[in-house]
C-alpha positions in Angstrom: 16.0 -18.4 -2.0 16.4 -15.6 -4.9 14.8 -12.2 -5.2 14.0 -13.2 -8.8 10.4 -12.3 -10.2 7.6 -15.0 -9.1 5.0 -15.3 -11.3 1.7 -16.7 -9.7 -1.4 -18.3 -11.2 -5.2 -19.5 -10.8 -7.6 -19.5 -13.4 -7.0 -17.0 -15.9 -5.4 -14.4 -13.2 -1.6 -14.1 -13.4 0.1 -12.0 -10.2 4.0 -11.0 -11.0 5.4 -10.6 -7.7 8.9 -8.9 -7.7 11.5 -9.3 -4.3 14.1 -7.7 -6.0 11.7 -4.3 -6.3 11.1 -3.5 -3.3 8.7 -6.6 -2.7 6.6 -5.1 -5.3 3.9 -7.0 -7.1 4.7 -5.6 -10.5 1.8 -7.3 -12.7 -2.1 -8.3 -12.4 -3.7 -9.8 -15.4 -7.3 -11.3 -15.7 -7.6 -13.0 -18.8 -4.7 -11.1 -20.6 -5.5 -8.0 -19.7 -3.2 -6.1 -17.1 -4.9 -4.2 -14.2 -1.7 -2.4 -13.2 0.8 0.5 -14.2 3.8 -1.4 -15.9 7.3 0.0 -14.7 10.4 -0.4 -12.3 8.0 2.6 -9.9 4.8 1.4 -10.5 2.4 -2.0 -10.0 1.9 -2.4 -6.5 4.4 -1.7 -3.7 4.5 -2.2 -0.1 4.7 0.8 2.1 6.4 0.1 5.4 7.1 1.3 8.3 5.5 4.5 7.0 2.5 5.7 4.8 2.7 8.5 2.3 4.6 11.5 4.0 6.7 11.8 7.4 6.7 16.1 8.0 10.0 17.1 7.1 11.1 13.6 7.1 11.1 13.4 10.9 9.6 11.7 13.7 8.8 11.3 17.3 10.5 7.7 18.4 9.9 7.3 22.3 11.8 10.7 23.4 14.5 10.5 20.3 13.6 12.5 17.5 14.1 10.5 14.1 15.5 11.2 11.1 14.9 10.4 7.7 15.8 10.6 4.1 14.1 13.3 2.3 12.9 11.6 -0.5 9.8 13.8 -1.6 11.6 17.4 -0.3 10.9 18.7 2.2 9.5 15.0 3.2 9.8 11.5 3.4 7.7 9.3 1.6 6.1 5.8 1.5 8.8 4.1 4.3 12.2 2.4 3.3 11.2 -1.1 2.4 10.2 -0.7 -1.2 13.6 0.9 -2.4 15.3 -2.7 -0.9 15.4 -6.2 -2.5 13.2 -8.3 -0.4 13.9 -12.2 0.3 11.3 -14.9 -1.1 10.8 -17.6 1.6 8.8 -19.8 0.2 6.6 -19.7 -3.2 3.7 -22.5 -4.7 1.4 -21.9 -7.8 -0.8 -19.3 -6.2 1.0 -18.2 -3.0 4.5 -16.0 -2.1 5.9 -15.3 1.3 8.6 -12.5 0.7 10.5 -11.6 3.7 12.6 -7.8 4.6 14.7 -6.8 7.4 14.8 -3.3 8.3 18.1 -1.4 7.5 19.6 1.9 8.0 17.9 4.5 7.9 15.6 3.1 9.9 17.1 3.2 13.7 15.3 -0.2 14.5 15.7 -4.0 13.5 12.4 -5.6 12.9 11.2 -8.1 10.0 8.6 -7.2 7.7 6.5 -10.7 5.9 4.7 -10.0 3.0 2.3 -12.9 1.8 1.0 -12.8 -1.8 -1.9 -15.0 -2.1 -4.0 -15.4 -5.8 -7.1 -17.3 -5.8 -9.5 -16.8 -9.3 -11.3 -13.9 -8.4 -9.0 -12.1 -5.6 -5.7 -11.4 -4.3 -5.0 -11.2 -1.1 -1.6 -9.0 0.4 -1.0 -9.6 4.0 2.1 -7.2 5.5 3.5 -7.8 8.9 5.8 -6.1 11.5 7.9 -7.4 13.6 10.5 -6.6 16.7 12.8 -8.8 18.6 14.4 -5.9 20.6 13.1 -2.2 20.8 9.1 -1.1 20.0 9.0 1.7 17.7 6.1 3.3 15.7 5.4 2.0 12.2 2.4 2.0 9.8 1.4 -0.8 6.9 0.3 0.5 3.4 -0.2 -0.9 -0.2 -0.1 1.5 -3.1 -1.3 0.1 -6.6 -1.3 2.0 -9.4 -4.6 0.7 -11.5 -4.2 1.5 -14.9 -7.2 4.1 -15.5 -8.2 2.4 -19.1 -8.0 -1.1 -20.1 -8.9 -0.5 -23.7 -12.6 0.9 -23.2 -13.8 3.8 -20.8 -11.9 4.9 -17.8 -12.3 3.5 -14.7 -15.0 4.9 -12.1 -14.6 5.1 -8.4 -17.1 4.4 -6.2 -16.5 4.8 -2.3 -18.6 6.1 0.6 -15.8 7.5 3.2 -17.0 8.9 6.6 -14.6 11.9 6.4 -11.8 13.4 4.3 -8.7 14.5 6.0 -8.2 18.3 5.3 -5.3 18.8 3.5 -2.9 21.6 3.9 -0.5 22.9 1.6 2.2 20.5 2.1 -0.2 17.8 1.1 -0.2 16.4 4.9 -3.4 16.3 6.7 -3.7 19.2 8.6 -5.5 17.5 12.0 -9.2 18.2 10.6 -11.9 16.0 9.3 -14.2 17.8 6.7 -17.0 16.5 4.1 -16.0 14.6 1.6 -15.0 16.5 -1.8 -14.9 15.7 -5.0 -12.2 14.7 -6.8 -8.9 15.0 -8.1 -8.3 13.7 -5.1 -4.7 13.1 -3.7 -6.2 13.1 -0.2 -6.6 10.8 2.7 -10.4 9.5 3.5 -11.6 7.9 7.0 -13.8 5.0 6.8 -14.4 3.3 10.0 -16.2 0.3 9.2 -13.3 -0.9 6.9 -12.0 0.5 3.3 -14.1 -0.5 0.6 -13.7 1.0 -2.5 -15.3 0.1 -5.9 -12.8 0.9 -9.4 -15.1 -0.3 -12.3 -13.8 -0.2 -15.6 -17.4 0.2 -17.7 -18.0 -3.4 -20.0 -15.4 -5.2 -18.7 -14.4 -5.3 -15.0 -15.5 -4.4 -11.3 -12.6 -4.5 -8.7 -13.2 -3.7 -5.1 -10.3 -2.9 -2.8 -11.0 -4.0 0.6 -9.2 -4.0 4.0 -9.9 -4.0 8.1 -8.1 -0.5 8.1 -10.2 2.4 8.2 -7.9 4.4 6.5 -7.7 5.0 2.6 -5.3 7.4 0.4 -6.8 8.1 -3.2 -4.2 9.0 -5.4 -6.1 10.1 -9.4 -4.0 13.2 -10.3 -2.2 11.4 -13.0 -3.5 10.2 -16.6 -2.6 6.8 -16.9 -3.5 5.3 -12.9 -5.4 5.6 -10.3 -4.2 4.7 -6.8 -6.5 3.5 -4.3 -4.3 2.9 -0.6 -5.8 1.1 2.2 -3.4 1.6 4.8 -3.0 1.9 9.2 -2.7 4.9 9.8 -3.1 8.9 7.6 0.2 10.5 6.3 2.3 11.7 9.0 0.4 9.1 11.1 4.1 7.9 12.9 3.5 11.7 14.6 -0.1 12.0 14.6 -1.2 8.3 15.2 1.3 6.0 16.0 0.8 2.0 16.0 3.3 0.5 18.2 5.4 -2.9 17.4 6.3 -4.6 20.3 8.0 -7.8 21.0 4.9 -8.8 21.7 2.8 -7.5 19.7 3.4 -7.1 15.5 1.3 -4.9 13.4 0.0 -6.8 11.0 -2.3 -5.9 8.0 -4.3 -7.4 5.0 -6.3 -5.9 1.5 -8.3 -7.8 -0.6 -9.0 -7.3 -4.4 -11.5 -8.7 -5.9 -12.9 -9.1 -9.2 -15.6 -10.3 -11.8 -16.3 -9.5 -15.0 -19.3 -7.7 -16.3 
């Protein structure tokens, strides 16, 4: 099938999912009003095999020391599959299965599925990673860009995290876990019973962001979005805490948003 834009509905929620842009679901309106960042960068991408930034672009890979495109100088950022046109497999009124098979410059073949699943009140993204030949490290992420006003106040997070990863300079963790600060916040947050994170925009909407990863970037440095990134591992995590795909084993992922008005 075509990498042309799928639009998805139930109730009054409408989900734009876009194969050709990097698998990307470009769109989220609730009763007319859209939830994301509009543009070819922005709405919700994939981030796969990596999460945030790779130090120096490079990477431990069994003995072999990897590669890759610096993207973000002097690092690589947010993995290879949302810069490629992904493959839709299948597609109904509420539900898209996109498909992506890893290319140079990532030294492995594997097969990333991506389902997009709309109901009225959530959205569900589950990722998967898979190998037929070689393991190799990878991580799963999502990274939406909520719009921070909908036409009323700005949005409010609310989120409870067990620990912040200390961030250095380079904006990579720096391999300690410290209090919680306050924000801006483009930091990394541990939360071990699952991400759970509250945006409410005041009068209109609560959204929680959800996931069985403990892990959770918060991105709120910029005017118009925040980013809120459930994801399987911390930036740098292919060096620092690597998740193997095997043959036998594929990593697999899922985050929930849901919704309902106030």
């Amino acid at each position: 099938m075509s990498d042309e834009d799928i639009t998805l509905t139930a109730g009054d929620a409408e989900v734009t999912v876009q194969p050709g842009n990097g698998g990307r679901v470009g769109g989220l309106r609730i009763g007319g009003v859209e939830l994301l960042r509009q543009g070819q960068r922005f709405g919700c991408f994939p981030m796969v095999p990596w999460c945030g930034r790779i130090r120096d672009g490079r990477f431990l890979d069994g003995a072999a020391v990897r590669q890759m495109p610096l993207n973000a100088p002097p690092h690589a950022i947010h993995g290879t599959a949302r810069d490629g046109a992904w493959r839709t497999a299948r597609t109904s009124t509420a539900e898209a299965v996109l498909t992506y098979e890893l290319v140079d410059p990532w030294p492995h073949p594997g097969r990333i599925t991506q389902v997009v699943a709309l109901t009225e009140d959530a959205l569900t993204l589950t990722m998967s990673v898979e190998t037929y030949e070689s393991s190799f490290p990878a991580q799963i992420g999502w990274h939406p860009w909520f719009n921070r006003n909908l036409g009323g106040e700005d949005v409010t997070l609310d989120f409870d995290p067990a620990w912040q990863e200390e961030r250095g300079d380079d904006h990579l963790p720096a391999g300690n876990r410290v209090e919680p600060k306050p924000g801006p916040w483009d930091d990394c947050f541990g939360m071990p019973g699952g991400v759970d994170v509250t945006l409410t925009w005041p009068g209109q909407l609560e959204l929680k962001v959800t996931s069985r990863e403990e892990w959770v970037v918060v991105y709120d440095e910029q005017e118009a979005a925040v980013c809120v990134e459930p994801q399987t591992g911390p930036p740098n995590g292919l060096n620092t805490a690597p998740r193997l795909v095997t043959p036998l084993e594929p990593l697999e992922a899922t985050t929930t948003w849901s919704w309902r008005r106030l």
